[in-house]
matplotlib code that plots the C-alpha trace (Angstrom):
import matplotlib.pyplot as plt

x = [-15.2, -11.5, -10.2, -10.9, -11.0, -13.1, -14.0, -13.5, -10.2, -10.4, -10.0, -6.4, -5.1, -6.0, -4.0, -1.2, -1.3, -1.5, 1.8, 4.7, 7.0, 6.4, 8.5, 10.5, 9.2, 12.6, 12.8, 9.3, 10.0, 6.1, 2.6, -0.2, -3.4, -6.0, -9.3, -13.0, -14.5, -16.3, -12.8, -11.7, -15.1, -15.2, -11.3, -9.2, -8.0, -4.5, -2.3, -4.9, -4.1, -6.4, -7.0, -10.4, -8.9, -6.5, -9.6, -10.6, -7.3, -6.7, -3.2, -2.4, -4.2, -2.1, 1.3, 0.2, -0.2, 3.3, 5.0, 3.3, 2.6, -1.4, -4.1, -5.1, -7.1, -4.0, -3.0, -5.6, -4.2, -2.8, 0.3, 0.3, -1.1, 1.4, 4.2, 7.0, 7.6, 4.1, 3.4, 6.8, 5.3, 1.8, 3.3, 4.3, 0.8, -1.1, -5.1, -6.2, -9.7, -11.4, -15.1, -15.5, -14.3, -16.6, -15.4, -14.7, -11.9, -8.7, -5.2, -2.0, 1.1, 4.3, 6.9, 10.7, 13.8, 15.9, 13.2, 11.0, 7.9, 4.8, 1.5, -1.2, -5.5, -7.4, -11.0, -13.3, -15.6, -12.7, -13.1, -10.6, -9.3, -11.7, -8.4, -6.5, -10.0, -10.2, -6.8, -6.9, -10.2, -8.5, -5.6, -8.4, -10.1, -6.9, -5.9, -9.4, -10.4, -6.6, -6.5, -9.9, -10.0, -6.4, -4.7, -6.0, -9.3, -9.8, -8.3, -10.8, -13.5, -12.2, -12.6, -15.8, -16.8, -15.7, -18.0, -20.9, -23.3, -22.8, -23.3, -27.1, -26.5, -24.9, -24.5, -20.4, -20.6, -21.7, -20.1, -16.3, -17.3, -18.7, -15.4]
y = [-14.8, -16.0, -13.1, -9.5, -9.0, -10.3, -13.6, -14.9, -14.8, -16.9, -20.5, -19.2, -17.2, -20.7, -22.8, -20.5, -20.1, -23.6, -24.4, -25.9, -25.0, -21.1, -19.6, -16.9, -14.4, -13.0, -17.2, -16.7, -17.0, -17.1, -18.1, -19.7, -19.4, -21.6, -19.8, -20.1, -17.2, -15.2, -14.9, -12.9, -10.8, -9.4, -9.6, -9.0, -5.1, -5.4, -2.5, -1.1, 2.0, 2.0, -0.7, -1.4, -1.4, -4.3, -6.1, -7.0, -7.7, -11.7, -10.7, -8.3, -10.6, -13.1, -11.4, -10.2, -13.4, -15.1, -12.0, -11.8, -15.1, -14.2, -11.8, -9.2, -5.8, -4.0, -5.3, -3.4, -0.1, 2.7, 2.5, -1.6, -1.9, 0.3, -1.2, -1.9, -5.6, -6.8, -4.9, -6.5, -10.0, -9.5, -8.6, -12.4, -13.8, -15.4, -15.9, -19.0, -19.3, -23.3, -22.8, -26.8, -24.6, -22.6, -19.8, -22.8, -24.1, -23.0, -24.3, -22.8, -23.6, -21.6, -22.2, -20.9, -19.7, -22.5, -24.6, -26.3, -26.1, -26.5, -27.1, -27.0, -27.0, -25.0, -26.1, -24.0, -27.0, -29.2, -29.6, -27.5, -28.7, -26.7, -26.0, -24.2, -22.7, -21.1, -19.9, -18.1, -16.4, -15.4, -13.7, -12.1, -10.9, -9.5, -7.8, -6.0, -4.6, -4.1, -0.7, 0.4, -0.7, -1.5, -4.7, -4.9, -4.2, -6.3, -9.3, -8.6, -8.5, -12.0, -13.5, -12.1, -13.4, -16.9, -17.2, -15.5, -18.3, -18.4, -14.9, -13.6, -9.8, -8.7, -5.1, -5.8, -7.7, -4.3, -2.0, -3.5, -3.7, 0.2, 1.6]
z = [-7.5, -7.2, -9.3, -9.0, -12.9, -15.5, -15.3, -19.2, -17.6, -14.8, -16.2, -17.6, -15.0, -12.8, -15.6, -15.5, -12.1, -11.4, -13.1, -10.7, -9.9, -11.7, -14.4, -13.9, -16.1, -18.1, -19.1, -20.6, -24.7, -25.0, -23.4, -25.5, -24.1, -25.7, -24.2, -25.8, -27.7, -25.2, -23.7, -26.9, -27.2, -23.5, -22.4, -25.3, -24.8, -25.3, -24.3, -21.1, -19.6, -16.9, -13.8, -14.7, -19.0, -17.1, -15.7, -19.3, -21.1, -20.7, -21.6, -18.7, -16.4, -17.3, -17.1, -13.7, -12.5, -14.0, -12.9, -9.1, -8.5, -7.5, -8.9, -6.6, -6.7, -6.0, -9.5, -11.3, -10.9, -13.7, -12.6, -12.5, -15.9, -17.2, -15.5, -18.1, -17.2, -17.1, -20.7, -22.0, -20.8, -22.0, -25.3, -25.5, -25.1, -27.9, -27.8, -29.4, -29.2, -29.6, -30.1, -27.8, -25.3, -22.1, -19.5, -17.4, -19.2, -20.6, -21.5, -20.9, -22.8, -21.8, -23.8, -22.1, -23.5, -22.9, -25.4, -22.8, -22.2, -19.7, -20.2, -17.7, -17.8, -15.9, -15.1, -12.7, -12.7, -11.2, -7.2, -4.8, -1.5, 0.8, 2.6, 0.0, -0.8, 2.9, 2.7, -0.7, 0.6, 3.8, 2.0, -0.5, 2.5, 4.2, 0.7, 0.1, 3.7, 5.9, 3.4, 4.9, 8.1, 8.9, 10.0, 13.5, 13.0, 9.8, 11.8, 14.6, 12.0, 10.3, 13.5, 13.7, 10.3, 11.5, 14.3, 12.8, 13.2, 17.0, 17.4, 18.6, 18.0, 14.7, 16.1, 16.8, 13.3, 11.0, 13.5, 12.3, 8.7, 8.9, 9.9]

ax = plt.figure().add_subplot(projection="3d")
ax.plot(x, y, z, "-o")
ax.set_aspect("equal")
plt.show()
């Protein structure tokens, strides 16, 4: 999945991610997130203390990702949920559920200080360019296995990922990835 978090969250972190060019976050009055109801039953904690606590609060999630610019496991942490900025942000999030709406769809409205305001959709069922698509999973990749493995080695095994249709003998293959 795109997000390490829940993924009733997904179509609004995508909208709010989407937006161009990003707001900084102290010119953030408020963010209206218009989300369908399963979004409010499964990912509606609102003050987490805990990473996985973070994974199901659509308004952490979505502070994370104005404040940080992406969404990443590091992101799910104690001491990132608790981080004073992205609690004061969250804090400005409203939930409107729609019942026409699925997972796959949301709406993000952020409205600034100086009185304007952007809107953007975000729709999982909407094509990606296969390009930004490889990218994002690269740096996903990079973000979840250089802490185990280390840079080197998780490069040597990306490479290794990328080729694995030519290669005859996965021993090298789960060799890098045990490590």
């Amino acid at each position: 999945k795109r997000f390490p978090c829940c993924f009733a969250t997904h179509a609004a972190l995508t909208a709010l991610l989407d937006l161009a060019p990003r707001p900084d976050a102290a010119a953030i009055e408020a963010v209206d997130l218009v989300v369908c109801r399963t979004t409010l039953l499964v990912a509606d904690q609102r003050q987490p203390d805990t990473g996985l606590g973070g994974k199901f609060s659509i308004t952490y999630c979505a502070s994370s990702a104005l404040l940080r610019g992406h969404v990443r496991e590091e992101h799910f942490t104690a001491e990132a949920v608790r981080d004073p900025a992205a609690r004061a942000l969250a804090s400005r999030v409203r939930l409107f559920p729609q019942a026409d709406l699925d997972e796959s769809r949301a709406k993000a409205v952020v409205r600034l200080r100086d009185g304007s305001v952007r809107e953007q959709i975000g729709d999982l069922r909407r094509g990606r360019d296969p390009e930004h698509l490889r990218r994002e999973l690269g740096m996903k990749f990079v973000s979840l296995v250089v802490p185990r493995l280390g840079k080197t080695e998780a490069q040597r095994l990306r490479e290794a990922l990328g080729r694995v249709e030519e290669i005859e003998d996965l021993t090298e293959l789960t060799r890098r990835a045990r490590n």
